[in-house]
C-alpha positions as CSV (number, residue, x, y, z in Angstrom):
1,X,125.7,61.2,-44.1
2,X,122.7,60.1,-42.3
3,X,123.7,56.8,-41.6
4,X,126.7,58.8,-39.5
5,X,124.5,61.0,-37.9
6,X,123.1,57.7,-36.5
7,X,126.3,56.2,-35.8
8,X,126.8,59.7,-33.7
9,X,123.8,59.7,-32.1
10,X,123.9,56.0,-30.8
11,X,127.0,56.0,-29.5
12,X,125.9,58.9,-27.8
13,X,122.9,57.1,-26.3
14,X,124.4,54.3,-25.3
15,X,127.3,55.8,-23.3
16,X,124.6,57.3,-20.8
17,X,125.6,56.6,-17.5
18,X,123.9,53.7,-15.4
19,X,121.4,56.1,-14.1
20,X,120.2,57.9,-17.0
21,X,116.6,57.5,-18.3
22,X,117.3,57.3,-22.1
23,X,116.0,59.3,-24.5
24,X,113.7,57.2,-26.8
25,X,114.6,56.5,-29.9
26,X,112.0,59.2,-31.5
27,X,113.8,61.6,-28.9
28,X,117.3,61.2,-30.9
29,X,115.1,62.0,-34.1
30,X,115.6,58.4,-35.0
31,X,111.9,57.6,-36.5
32,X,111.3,53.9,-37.0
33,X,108.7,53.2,-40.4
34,X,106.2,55.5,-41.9
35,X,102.7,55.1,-39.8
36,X,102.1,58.0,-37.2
37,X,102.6,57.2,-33.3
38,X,100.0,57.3,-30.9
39,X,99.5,60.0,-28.5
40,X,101.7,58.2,-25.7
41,X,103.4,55.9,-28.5
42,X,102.6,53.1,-26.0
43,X,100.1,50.1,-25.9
44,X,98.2,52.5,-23.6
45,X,97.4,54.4,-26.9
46,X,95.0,51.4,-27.3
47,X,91.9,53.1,-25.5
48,X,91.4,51.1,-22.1
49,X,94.4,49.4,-22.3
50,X,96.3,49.5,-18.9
51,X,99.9,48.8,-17.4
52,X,101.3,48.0,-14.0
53,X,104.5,47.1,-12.8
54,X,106.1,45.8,-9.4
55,X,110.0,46.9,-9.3
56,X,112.1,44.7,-7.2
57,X,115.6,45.6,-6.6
58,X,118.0,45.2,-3.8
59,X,121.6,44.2,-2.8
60,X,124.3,44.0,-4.6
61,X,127.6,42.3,-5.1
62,X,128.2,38.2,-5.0
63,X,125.4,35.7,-5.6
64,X,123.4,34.8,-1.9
65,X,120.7,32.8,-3.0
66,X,118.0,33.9,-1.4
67,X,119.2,37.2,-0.5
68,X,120.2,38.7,-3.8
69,X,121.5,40.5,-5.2
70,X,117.6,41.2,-6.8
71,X,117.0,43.1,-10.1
72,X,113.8,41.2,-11.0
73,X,109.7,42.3,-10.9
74,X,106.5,41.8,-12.7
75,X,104.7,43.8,-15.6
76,X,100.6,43.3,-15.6
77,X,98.9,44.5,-19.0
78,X,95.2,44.6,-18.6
79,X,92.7,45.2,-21.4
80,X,90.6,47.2,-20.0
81,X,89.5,48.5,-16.9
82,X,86.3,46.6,-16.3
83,X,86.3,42.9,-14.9
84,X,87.9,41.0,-17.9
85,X,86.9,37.5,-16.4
86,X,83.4,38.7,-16.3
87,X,84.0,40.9,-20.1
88,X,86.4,38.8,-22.3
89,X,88.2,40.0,-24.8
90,X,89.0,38.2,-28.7
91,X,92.6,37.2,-28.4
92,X,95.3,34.7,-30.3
93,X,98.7,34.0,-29.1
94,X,101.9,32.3,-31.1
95,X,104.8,30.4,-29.8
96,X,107.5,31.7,-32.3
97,X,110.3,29.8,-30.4
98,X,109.2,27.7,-27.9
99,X,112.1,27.2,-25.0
100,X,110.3,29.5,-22.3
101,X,106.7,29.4,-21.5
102,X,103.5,31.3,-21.8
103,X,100.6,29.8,-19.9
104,X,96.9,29.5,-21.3
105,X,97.7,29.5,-24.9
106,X,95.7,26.8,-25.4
107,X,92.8,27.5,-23.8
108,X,93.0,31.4,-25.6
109,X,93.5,29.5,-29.0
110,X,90.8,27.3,-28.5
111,X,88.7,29.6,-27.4
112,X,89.8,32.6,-29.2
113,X,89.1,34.8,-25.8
114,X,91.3,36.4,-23.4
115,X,89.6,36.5,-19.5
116,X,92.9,37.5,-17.5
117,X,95.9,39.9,-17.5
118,X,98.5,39.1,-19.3
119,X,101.5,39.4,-16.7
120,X,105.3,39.0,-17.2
121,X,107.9,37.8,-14.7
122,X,111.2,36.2,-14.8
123,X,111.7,32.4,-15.6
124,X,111.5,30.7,-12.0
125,X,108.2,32.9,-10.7
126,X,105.5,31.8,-13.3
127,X,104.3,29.8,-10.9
128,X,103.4,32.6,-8.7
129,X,102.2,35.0,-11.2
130,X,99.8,32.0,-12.1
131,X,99.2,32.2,-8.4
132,X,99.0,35.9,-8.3
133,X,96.7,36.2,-11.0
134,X,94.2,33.0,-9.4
135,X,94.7,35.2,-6.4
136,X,93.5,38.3,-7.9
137,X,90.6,36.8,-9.8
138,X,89.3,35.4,-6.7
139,X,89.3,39.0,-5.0
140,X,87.2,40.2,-7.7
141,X,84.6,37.4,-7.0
142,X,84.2,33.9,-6.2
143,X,83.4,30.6,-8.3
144,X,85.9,31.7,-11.2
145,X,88.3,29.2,-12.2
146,X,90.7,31.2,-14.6
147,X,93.5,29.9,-16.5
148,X,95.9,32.6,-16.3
149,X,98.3,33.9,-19.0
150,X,101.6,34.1,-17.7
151,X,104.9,34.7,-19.8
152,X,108.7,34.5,-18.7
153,X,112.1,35.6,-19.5
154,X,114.9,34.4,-17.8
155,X,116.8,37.4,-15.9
156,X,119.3,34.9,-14.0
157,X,122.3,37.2,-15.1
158,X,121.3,40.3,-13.1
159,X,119.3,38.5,-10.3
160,X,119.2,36.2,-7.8
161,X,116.2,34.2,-9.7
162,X,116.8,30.6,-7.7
163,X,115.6,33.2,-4.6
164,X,112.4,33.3,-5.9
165,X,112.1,36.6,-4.9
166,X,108.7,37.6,-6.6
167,X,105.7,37.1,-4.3
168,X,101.7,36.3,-4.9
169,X,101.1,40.1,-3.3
170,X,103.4,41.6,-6.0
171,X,101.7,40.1,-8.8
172,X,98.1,41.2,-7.3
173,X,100.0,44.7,-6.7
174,X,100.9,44.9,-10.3
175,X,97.2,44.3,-11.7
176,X,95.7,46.7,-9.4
177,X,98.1,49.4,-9.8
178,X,97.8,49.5,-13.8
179,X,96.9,52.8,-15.1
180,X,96.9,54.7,-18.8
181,X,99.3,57.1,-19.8
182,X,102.8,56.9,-20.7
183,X,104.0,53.5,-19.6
184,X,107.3,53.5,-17.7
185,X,110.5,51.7,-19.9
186,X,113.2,49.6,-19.5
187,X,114.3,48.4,-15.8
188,X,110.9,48.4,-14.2
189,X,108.2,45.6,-13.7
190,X,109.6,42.4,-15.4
191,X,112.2,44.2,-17.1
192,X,114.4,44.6,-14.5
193,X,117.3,42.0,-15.1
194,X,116.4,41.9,-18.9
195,X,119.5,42.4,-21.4
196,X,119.0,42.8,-24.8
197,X,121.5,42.7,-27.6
198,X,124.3,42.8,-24.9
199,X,122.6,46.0,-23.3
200,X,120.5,46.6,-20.6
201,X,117.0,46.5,-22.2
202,X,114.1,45.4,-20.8
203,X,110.2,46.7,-21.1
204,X,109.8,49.1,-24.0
205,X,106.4,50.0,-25.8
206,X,105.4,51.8,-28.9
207,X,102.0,52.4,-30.9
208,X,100.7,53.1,-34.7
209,X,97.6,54.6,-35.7
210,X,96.4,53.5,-39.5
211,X,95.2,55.3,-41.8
212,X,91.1,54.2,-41.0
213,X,92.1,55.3,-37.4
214,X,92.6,52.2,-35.7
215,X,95.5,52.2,-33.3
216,X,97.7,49.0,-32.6
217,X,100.0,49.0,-29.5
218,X,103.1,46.9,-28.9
219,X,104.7,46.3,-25.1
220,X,107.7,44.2,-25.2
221,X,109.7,42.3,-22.7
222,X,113.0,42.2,-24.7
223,X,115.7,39.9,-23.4
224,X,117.1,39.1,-26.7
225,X,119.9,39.6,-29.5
226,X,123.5,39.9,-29.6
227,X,125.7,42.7,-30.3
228,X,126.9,42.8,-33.5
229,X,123.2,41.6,-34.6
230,X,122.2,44.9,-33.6
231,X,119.8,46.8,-36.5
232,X,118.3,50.2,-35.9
233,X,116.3,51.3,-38.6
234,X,117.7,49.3,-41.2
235,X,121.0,50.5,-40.3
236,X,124.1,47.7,-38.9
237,X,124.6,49.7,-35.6
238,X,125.9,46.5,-34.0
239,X,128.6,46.5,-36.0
240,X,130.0,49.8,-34.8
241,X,130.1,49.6,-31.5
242,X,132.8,47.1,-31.5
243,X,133.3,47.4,-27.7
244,X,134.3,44.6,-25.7
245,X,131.3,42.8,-24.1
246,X,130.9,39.4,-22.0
247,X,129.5,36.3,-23.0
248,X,125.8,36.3,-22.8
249,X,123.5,33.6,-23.0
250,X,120.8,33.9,-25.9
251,X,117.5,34.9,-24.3
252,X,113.9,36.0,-25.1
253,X,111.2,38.2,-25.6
254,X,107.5,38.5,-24.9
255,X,105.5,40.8,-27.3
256,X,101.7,41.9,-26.3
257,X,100.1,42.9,-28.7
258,X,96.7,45.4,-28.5
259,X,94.5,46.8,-31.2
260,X,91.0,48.8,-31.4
261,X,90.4,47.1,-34.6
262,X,87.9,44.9,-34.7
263,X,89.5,41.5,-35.4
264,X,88.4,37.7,-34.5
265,X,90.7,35.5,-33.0
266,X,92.0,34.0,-36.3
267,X,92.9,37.6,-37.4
268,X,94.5,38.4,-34.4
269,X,96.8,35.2,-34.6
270,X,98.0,36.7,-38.1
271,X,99.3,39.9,-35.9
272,X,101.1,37.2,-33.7
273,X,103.2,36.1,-36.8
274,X,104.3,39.6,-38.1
275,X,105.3,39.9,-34.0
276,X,108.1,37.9,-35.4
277,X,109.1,40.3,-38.7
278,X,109.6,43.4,-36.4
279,X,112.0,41.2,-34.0
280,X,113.7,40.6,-37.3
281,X,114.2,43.9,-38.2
282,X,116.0,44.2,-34.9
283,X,118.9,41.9,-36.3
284,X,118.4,38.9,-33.8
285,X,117.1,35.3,-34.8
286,X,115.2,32.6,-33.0
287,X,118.0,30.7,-31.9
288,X,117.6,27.3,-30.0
289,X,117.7,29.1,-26.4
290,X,115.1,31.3,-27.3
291,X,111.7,31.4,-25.8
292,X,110.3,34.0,-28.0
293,X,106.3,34.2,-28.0
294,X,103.7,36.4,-28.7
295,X,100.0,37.6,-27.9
296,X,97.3,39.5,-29.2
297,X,93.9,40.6,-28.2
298,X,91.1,43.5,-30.0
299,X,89.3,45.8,-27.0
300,X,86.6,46.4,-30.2
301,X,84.0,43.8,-28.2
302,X,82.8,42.5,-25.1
303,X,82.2,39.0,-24.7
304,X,80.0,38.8,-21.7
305,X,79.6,35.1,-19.7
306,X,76.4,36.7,-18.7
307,X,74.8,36.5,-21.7
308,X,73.3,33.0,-23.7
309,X,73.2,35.1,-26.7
310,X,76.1,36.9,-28.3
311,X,75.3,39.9,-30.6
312,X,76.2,40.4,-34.0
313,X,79.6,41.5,-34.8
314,X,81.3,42.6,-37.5
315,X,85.3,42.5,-38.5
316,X,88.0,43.8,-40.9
317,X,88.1,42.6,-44.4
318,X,91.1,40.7,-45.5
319,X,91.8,43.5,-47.7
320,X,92.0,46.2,-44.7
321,X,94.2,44.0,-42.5
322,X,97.5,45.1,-44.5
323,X,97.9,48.6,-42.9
324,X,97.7,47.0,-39.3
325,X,100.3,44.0,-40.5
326,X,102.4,47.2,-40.9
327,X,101.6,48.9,-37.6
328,X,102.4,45.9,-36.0
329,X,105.4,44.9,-37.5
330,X,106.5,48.6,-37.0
331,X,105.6,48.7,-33.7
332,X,107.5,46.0,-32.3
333,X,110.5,47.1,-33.9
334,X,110.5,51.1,-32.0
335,X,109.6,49.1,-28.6
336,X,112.5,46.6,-28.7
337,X,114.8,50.1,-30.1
338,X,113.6,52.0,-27.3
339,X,114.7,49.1,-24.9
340,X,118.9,48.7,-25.3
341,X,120.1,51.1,-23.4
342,X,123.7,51.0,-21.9
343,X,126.3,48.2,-21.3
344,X,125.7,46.8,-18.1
345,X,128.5,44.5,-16.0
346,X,127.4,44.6,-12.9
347,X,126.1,40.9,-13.6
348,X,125.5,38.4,-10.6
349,X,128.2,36.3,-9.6
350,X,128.1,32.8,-8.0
């Protein structure tokens, strides 16, 4: 009987009209694992964790390169709100598929530090949110030389992405407009031309708090799945909704990963791989196409470059880190859930 209470509910939620906000999935009383939410059940639950977007939409109709129509933007997370180059944060990231790109991995895994927003665009513009984040760096002082974390999904199918239509100033908007609170969902920042599971998905977001009262925040950018793959819950949704859909190329996702736990960058990395288990539990794989990668940093510390001396800190014992596997492996399941939305054909044509 439950399971066609969900069948009910979803078929409800997804034949919202284009302009509905949707109800997350907690709002349908579908609750995703066992760990309590967060008060915003966000990545912003994470105290001092922030997130902007830039939301760029215009035109519509047939393909004009260069004019649209445009359904693309950027998403900036910031870790907190003092000057991260200056106050670094421990951080790990993990390429799970690699056909997309993140930038900086390998200076954050060698270093085990994260000194920049992380920002999300579409495929085409990582070169200016590397610019855009170099940009806004510079603003904040001169003589840095950061190497900027920038992640991609490709949002060709809704947007005009050969017009290059994100800019240096939208990237520099994003960071500086990043606040706390409820983070907005779906088509919004990077999200904007993002399709998930043959829906329109795009940003979603989700927190856990453990039982020792650390919290763990998820923001996804979820451009990934097919149809029938479709698992909420544990239940085959995908399956039911047998409607006729398009042919969709297999995309991506970004999760970002933020905790209060103290964690070192190894430990952190561990949180990258479980990333991958609550994508599973969604129903999609890694497939060939797939640039699927994931990042995580702890706001516990400070690393200052002012000092020649770093104090003593402590971490989580092996033992302790099981609770948070969960959180994050639960988290990243409700934010890709709270992402498909509705079908959505009004695709770009050439």
């Amino acid at each position: 009987m439950a399971t066609k209470i969900l069948f009910c509910l979803l078929s409800l939620l997804f034949a919202l009209p284009s302009h509905a906000q949707r109800p997350r999935a907690r709002d349908m009383g579908i609750e995703i694992g066992t760990l309590p939410t967060g008060t915003y059940n966000a990545i912003t639950d994470v105290k001092g964790v922030l997130v902007g977007h830039v939301t760029l939409i215009e035109g519509s109709g047939e393909l004009v390169v260069g004019k649209g129509p445009v359904r693309t933007g950027v998403t900036a997370i910031v870790p907190h709100g003092e000057d991260i180059y200056r106050n670094n944060v421990f951080a790990a990231a993990e390429a799970l598929n690699g056909n997309g790109e993140m930038t900086g991995m390998a200076w954050i895994n060698e270093r085990g530090q994260l000194e920049v927003p992380v920002v999300l665009t579409n495929t085409l513009s990582v070169g200016e949110g590397y610019s855009g984040v170099v940009a806004y760096m510079l603003k904040q002082g001169t003589g840095r030389v950061p190497l900027p974390v920038v992640a991609e999904c490709y949002d060709g199918g809704l947007n005009d992405i050969a017009g290059r239509h994100v800019k240096i100033n939208h990237v520099v908007e994003a960071i500086e407009n990043a606040t706390g609170g409820a983070v907005p969902e779906g088509s919004v920042g990077a999200g904007t031309g993002m399709r998930a599971y043959q829906f329109k998905a795009g940003i979603g977001t989700a927190s856990r708090v453990v039982p020792d009262g650390h919290t763990i925040g998820v923001l996804v950018n979820a451009n990934c799945g097919r149809r029938r793959e479709l698992l909420i819950a544990g239940v085959p949704v995908g399956r039911e909704l047998s409607v006729q859909t398009s042919p969709t190329r297999d995309g991506s996702i970004i999760v970002v990963i933020a905790t209060d736990a103290p964690l070192v960058p190894h430990q952190l990395r561990r949180l990258c791989k479980r990333a991958a288990m609550g994508i599973g539990r969604t129903g999609t794989v890694s497939r060939t196409s797939s640039g699927d990668f994931a990042i995580a940093f702890s706001t516990a510390y400070r690393l200052s470059r002012s000092r020649a001396d770093r104090d003593t800190i402590t971490t989580l014992r092996d033992g302790r880190l099981t609770a948070i596997f969960q959180a994050t492996i639960e988290a990243t399941e409700e934010a890709i859930v709270n992402r498909p939305r509705q079908s959505h054909n009004a695709c770009v044509t050439a």
